[in-house]
N, C-alpha and C positions, 0 to 999 in steps of 0.2 A: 548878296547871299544867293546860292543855287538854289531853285524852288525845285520841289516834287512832283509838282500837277503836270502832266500830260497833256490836258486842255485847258483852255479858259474860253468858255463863251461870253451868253451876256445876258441879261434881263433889261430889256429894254422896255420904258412905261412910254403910253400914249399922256400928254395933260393936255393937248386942245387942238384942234383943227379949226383954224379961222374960218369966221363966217358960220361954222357949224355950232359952234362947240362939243364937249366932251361926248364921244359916241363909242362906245366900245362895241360894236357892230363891224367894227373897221377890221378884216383879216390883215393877220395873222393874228392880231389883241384879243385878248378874253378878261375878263374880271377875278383877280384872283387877290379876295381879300378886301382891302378895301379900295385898288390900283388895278388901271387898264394898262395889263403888264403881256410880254410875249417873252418868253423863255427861248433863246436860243444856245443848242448844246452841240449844234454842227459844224455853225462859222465858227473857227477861232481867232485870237490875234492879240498887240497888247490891249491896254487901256484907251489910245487912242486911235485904236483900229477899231475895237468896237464900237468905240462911242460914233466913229463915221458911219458907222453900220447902222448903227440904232437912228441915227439923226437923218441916212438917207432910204431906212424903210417904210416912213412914212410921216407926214408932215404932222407938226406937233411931238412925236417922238424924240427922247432922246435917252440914255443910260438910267435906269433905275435909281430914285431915293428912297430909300427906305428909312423911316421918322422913328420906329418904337420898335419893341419887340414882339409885341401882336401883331403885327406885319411882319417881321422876320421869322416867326414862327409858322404861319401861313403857308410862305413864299417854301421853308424849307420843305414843309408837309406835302405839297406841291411837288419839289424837283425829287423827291423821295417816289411819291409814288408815281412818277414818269418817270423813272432812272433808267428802264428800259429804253424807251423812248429818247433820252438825250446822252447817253454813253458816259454817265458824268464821273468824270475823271476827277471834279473836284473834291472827290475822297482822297487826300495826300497822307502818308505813312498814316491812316487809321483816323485821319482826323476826318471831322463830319461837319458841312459845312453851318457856319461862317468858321468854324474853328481853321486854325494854320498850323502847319509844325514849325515850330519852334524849340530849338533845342531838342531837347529831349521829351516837350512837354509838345500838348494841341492845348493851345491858345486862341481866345479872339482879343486884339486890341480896339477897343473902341474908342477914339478919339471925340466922339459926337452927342454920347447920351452923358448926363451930367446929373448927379445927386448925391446924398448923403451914404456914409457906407451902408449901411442898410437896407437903402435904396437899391444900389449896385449890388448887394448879396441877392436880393430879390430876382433885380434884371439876372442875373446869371440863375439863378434857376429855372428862370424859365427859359431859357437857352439847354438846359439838361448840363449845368456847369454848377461851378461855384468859383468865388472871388480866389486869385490864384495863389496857388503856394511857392516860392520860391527856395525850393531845398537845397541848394548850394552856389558857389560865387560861379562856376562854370555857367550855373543856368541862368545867373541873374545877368549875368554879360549877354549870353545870346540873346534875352531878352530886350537890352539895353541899345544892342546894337540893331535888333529889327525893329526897334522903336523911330534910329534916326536914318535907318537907310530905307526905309516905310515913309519920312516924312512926317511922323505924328510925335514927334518933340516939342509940339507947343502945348504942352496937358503933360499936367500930373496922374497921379494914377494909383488907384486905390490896389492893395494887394489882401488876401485874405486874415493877416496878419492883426492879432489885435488880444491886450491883454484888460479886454469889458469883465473876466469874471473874477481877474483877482491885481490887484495891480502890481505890475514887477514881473510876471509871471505870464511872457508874450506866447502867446500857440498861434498855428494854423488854423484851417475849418474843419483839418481832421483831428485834433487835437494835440499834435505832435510838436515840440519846442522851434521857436523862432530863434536863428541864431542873432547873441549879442553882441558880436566883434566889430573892430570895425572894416570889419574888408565889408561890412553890407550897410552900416548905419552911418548919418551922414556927421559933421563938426558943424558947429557953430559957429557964425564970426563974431565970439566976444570974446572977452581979454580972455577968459580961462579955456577956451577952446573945446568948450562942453560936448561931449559927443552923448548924440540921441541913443538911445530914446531918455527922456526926462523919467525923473517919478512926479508924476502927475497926473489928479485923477480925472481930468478933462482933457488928457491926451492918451484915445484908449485904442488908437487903428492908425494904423500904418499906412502910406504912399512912399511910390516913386518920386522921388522930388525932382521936377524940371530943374528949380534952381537951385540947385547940389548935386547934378549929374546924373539921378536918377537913383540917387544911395536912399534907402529907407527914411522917413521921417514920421513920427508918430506925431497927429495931430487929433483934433477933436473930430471925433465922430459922424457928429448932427450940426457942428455951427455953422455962421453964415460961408464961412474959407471951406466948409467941408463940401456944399452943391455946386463946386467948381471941377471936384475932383471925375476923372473917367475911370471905368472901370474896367482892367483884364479879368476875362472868365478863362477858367480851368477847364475843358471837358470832363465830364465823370461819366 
């Protein structure tokens, strides 16, 4: 798929310089958050241009991890208030980063953080999101399809979708109806061919299902299968 961004730099983190250890004293590095990170918004190039970048700006270095969302929130409060400073293009049609556009919507796909729905409602608001709505089969494809041309098809994926207050009766997190058909929910493989979502009151939140192509599946919430799930945030 065509991207929007203009540029792509890079956050490259210091984790050791042998013999020394960890010294964020080391120019260009500075301490941002709880990582001895340098922000670069001038080189650009792909993924594995910067990652050479990062890996030959100074020993120990190499591409940013970023573990939680208290470091992702950090790191964005940071390129925000130096946007002057680094020309950051990575604002694409209105989205703000980690978000992406996607389809019609600014998404971020997380392949990496892992919990109960809940859990992931949380993580996205602190992100200034919430868990995503998926308003029609146009949007659910595009999202489908920057799932496997992104490489992050091996995770399911929780959507904001879920009927906890009355069962039968699926909404979004704005309150607005979840479609029932099945161009979005997925079939079962048993003799009757059951198509989701069940009535059952232990299956109250909706995912993308890896193994059903990524068609809806309504599972349990909070069980053990549920801290497997990753979670899409919506920008709001």
């Amino acid at each position: 798929m065509q991207r929007s961004y203009i540029l792509l730099g890079a956050v490259c983190a210091l984790f050791t310089i042998p013999s020394q250890g960890l010294d964020c004293d080391v120019l260009p590095f500075e301490m941002i958050g709880s990582q001895c990170l340098y922000v670069e918004g001038l080189e650009s190039g792909s993924f594995y241009d910067m990652r050479f970048y990062c890996e030959h700006l100074q020993e120990g270095a190499r591409l940013a991890r970023i573990d939680n969302a208290t470091q992702l929130a950090v790191i964005s409060d940071y390129l925000y208030s130096n946007a002057s400073v680094f020309s950051l293009a990575c604002f694409a049609q209105g989205c703000v980063f980690p978000y992406d556009a996607i389809g019609t919507q600014c998404l971020y796909v997380d392949p990496l953080e892992e919990g109960a729905w809940y859990d992931m409602r949380l993580y996205c608001t602190k992100l200034n999101g919430h868990l995503a709505k998926i308003p029609d089969a146009s949007q659910h494809q595009a999202i489908v399809s920057y799932i496997r041309e992104e490489g992050l098809d091996h995770a399911s994926y929780w959507t904001g979708a879920n009927d906890d207050d009355y069962e039968g009766q699926w909404k979004w997190s704005d309150g607005t109806d979840v479609p029932l058909s099945s161009t979005f929910w997925r079939y079962d493989c048993d003799a009757d061919r059951s198509r989701r979502p069940k009535v059952d009151p232990d299956r109250n939140c909706a995912v993308l299902d890896m193994e059903a192509n990524f068609y809806f599946a309504d599972v349990d919430c909070t069980g053990a299968e549920a801290g497997k799930f990753c979670p899409i945030c919506e920008m709001v």
